[in-house]
Structure formats: C-alpha cells, structure tokens
N, C-alpha and C positions, 0 to 999 in steps of 0.2 A: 214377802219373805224371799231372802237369797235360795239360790241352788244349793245345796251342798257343795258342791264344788268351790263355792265364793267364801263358804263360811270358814274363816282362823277357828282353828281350834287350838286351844291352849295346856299345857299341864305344866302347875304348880307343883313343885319340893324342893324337899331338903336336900343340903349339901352330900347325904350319903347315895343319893340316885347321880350325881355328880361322877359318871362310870361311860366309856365311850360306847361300851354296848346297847347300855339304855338310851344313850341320846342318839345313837343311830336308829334302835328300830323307833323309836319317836319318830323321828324324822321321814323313816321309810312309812307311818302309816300316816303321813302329814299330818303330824302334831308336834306345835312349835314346843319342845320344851323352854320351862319357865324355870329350870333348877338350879339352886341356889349354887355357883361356884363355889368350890373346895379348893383353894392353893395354897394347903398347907403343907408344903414342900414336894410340890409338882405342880403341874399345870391342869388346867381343867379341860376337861371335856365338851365341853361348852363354849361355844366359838364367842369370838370378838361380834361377830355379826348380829349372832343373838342378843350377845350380853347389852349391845351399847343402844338397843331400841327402849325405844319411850313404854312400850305394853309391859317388857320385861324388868325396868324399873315398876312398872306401878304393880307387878305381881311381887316383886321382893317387898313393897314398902304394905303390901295386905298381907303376904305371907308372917311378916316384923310381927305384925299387930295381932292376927290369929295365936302367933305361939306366947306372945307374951299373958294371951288370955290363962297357957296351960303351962308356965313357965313357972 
C-alpha cells in the first residue's frame, strides 16, 4: 500500500462547483478536482492543466454515465 502522501485523490462534479473558490480549497487540501467546466459565458475555474489529463477525461466520461442513470 502507498503512503498517503503518494495517493491522487480525486473529486468528481458538476459544472455548478465550477467556482474558483472551491477549486482552490480542493487544491489546497490536495485533491485534484474532477469538475465538470462551465463556459457558458466565462471561463472556467478549472485550469487547462487539469482539464487536458487523461484521469479527468475518464472522470467526465463516468460522471456522463452516472447522470444519465438519473437524467
């Protein structure tokens, strides 16, 4: 088993936690947010960095599939 310290931890949402507040303190308790981008007329919160990694594609494409269960 990893250290803690080794372990990514992840958090999955929706586009309305798409707020720079929340993705800073994400970030200050090291957890990568996984929130879906909102640019419907602004820019997101949510950096390029994030958005363009392979985890955070496969968290929107399970995110897709979870809401469509409730959709």
């Amino acid at each position: 088993m990893l250290p803690y310290e080794e372990i990514e931890i992840t958090l999955g949402a929706d586009r309305g936690y798409d707020a720079q507040e929340f993705i800073d303190a994400c970030i200050e308790m090291k957890v990568t947010p996984h929130v879906a981008q909102n640019t419907s007329g602004r820019s997101s919160a949510v950096s390029e960095a994030i958005a363009q990694t392979a985890g955070y594609a496969v968290s929107q494409q399970k995110r897709k599939l979870i809401e469509q269960r409730f959709g």
